[in-house]
N, C-alpha and C positions, 0 to 999 in steps of 0.2 A: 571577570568571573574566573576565578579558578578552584580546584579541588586537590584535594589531600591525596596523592598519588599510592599511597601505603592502604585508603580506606577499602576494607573487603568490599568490593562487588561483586554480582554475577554476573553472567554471559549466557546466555542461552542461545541454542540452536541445533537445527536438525543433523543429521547425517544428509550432508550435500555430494551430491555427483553432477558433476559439472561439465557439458560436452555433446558436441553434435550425437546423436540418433542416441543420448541416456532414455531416452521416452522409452523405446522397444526393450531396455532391460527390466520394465517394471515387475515383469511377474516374477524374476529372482527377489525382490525382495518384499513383496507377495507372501511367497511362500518362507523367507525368514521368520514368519509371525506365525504361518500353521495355517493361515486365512482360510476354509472352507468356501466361502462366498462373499464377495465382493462387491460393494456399491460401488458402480462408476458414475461419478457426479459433471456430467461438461453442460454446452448450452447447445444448443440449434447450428448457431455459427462455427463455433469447433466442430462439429459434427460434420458440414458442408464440407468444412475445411479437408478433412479426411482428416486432421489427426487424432479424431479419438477411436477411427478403427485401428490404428496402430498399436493402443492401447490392449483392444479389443482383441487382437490377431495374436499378442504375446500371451493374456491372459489365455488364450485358447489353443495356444501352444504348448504350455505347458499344465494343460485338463485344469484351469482356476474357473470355477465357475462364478457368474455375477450377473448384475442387472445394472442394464443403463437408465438413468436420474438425469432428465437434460429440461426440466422446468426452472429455469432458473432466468430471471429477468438482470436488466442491464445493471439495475441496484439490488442485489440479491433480498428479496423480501421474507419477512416473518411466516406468510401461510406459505411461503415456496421449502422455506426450514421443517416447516412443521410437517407437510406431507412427505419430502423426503424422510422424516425418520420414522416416517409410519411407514414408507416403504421397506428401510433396513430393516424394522422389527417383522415386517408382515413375511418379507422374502428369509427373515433369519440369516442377517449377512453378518461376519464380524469382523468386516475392514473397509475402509472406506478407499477409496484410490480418485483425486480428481485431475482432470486437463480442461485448463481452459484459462481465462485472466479471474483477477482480484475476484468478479463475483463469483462465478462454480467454487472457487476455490473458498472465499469465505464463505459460502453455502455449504459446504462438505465439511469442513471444521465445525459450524453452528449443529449441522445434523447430527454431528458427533459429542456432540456437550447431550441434545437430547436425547439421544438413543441411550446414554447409560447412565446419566440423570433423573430420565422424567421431568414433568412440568413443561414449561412455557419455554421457549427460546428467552421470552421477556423477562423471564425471572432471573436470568443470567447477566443482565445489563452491570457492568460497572468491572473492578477491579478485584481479582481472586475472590471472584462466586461460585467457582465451580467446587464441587466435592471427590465427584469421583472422575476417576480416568478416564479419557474420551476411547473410544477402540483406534486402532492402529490407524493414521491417515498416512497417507505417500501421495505429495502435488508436485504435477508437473505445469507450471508457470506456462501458457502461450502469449502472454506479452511480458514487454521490457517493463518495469516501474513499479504496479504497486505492492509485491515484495510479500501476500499472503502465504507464498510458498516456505517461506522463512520466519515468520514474526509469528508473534503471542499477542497478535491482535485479533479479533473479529467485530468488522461491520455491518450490519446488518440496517435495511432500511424499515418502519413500520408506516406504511401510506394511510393508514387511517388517522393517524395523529402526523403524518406531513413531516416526521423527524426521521434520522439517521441516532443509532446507537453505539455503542465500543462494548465488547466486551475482551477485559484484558488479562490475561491468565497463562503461566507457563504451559499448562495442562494443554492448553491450543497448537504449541508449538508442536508444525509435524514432524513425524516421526524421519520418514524421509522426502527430500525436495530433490528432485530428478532435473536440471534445469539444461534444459535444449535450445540452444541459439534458431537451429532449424525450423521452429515450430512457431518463430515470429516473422517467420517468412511473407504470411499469407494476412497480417496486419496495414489496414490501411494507412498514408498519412496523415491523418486525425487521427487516430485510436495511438500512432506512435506519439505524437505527439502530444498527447495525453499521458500517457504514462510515462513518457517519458519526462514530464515537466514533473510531474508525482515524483517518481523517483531523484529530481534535483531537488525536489521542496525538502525529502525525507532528512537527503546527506544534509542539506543545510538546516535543519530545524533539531534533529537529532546533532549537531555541533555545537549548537551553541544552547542544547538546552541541559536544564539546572540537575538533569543525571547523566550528563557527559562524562565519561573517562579516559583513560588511555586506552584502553580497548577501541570503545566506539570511535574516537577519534581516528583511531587509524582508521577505519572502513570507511568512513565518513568523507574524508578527507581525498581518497584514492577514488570514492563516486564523484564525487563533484569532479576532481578532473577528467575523468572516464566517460562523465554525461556531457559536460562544458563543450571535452572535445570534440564529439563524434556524435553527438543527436542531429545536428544542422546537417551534415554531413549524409548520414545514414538516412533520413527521410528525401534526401533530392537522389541518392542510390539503394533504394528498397532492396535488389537483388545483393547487393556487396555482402555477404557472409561474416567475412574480418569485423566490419562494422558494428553488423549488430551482434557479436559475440561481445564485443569493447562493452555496447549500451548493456544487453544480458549483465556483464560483470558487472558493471555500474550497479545494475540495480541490484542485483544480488550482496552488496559491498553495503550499500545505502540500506536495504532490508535490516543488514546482520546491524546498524548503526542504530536506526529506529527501533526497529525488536525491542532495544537492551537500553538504551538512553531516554527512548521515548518523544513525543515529537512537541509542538504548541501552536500556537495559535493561527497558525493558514492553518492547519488541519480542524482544529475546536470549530472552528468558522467555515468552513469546507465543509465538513458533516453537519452542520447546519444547514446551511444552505443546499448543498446537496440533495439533503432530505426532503426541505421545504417545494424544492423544482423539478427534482429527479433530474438534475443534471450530472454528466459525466462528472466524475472525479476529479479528475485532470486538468478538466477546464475549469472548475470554483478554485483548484490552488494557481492556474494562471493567472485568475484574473486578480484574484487577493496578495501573491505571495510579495510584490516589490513594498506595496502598501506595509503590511505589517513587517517587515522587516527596514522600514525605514523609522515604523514606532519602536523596533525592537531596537534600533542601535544602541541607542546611549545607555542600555543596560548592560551592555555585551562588548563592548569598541574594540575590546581588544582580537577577541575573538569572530568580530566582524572582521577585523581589517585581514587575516588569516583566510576565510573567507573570501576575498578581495580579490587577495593574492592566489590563491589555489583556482579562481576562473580566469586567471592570467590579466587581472587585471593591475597596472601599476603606480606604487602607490607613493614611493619614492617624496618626500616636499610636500605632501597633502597633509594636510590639516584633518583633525577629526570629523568635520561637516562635508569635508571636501572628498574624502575615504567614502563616507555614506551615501555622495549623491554620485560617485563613480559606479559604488555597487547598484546603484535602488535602478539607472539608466540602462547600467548592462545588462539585470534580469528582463530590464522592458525590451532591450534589443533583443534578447536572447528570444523571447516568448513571441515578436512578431515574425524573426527566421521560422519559428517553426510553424508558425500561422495564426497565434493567437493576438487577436487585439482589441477583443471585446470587455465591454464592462457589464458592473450589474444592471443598469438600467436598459442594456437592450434586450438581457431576457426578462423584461418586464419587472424587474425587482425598483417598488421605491422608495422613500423616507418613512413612508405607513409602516413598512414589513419591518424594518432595521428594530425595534426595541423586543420584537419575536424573536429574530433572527438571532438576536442578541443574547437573551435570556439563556438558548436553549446550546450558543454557545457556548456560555459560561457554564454546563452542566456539564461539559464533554471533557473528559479526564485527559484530554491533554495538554486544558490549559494552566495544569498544574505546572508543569513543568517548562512553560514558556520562560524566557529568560527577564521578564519584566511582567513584574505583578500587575494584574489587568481586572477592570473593574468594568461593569456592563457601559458604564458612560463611553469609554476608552473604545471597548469594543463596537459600542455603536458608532464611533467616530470613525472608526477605519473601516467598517463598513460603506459609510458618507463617502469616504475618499475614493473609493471603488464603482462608485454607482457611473 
């Protein structure tokens, strides 16, 4: 797979600050926008945590008035969306500011599509739905991996229909991402190990898929050795700082890669099943991500074997089948250091579910861009391998 180096793309992304204790600069750029009142959107957990008084302590130093939005579930939900932006409208806020991981954060974006929309969160499903300008968001990322603090994605869960959705739109990209190494101090080793495996699915899916360029490549490229090297590391030293600033970068690299290239089919299949279990994130792309990328080789080899070599794996005399199964073995190593070795069948998922599961992948706009054309048979097959 290759691409025309000369063809115009874009590149989207926030104004990034990047560095221990950026959290407590927020209300400078706060007040860049003129902000009268302020949605702070976190969860229960960050809130324990203490860092969303830190949040809280700036905003009130510098007289920003706001209200804290901390309903927000571990899959950020549709009626969790919808009553935050009946909060922003009720309280009259015109900026949104969040802390917290993937979900506050994609909950605070969603909020911001309906507060200056109107309608349904639901009505926004798919790819440039939005009309008008979301108000000013500023996220500050509290875990390593899933990269909302930078991307022109938003996932959102609907539990009455048992699915996960995308909505995908530069309009989402926030304005500023504040990203603080500090703030994933107080993550457990599950929670990193989740995002963190998230974050190596992105840099490798956004690599090899079919809107890669030179841009994304570079970040792409630079996460995977960033995550490769230092997640195993960093989860058996939680306190090491240096560390998780490396994994911070990674995913911040990996983010700016996915944003702009877009991702495939652990993810298409991730939000499926995600949706269907209300399982963490992190864990549906562990348990899937060796699977499909042993379906995805032969569409990509080249760009696999690149891959290979960027987790330091050596490739030297290998045969193209022999390159595939050095890769497909390493990500299994890699996924049991960090603790994961579960399939679909022990959270109860079985051959019944897979033609569902299936369907509702094949709906999910990323698996446009997967590097091998996939059909619901296919995807129910790698599902099969997974159970």
């Amino acid at each position: 797979m290759a691409y025309d180096i000369s063809q115009l793309r874009k590149f989207v992304t926030p104004e990034i600050i990047f560095g221990a204790g950026s959290r407590k600069t927020v209300a400078n750029y706060v007040n860049t926008f003129a902000a009268r009142k302020v949605l702070l959107v976190s969860d229960p957990g960050v809130v324990a945590a203490g860092w969303a008084a830190d949040v809280e302590n700036s905003l009130q130093e510098q007289g920003v008035d706001y209200v804290l939005y901390t309903q927000v579930s571990a899959n950020p939900r549709v009626e969790e969306v919808m009553l935050g932006a009946e909060v922003y409208r009720s309280s009259a806020c015109d900026a949104i500011v969040a802390i917290g991981g993937g979900s506050p954060m994609d909950c605070a974006k969603a909020i911001g599509i309906v507060a200056t929309n109107g309608g349904h969160i639901l009505d926004f499903e798919g790819v440039d739905t939005i009309c008008t300008p979301v108000p000013p968001v500023i996220l500050i990322p509290t875990t390593a991996g899933t990269s909302a603090d930078v991307s022109q994605f938003v996932i959102i869960s609907n539990q009455q229909e048992r699915v996960k959705f995308s909505i995908i739109s530069k309009a989402v990209v926030p304005d500023v991402a504040l990203i603080d190494p500090e703030v994933t101090a107080t993550m457990d080793p599950f929670l990193s190990a989740c995002t963190g495996v998230d974050a190596l699915v992105h840099a490798i899916e956004a690599y090899v898929s079919t809107g890669s360029g030179p841009m994304t490549d570079a970040h792409a490229l630079e996460a995977m050795r960033l995550i490769n090297g230092n997640l195993v590391a960093m989860i058996k030293q939680p306190d090491n700082i240096q560390l998780r600033e490396k994994i911070m970068l990674g995913s911040l690299q990996a983010g700016l890669a996915f944003s702009n290239a877009i991702l495939g089919a652990v993810h298409a299949m991730s939000h499926s099943l995600g949706g269907y279990l209300d399982l963490p994130h992190g864990l549906c792309n562990a348990i899937l991500m060796e699977h499909v990328v042993a379906f995805n080789y032969d569409a990509a080899p080249d760009r696999f074997k690149v891959v290979a070599q960027t987790l330091g794996i050596d490739i030297r005399g290998l045969s193209g089948p022999q390159v595939r199964q050095r890769l497909v073995q390493h990500l299994i190593d890699f996924k049991h250091a960090v603790g994961f070795a579960q399939t679909l069948g022990m959270h109860g998922v079985g051959i019944s579910d897979l033609p569902m599961l299936s369907i509702h992948a094949m709906d999910d706009p990323c698996i446009l861009t997967n590097p091998r054309e996939s059909s619901i048979r296919d995807v129910e097959v790698v599902y099969a391998e997974a159970l």
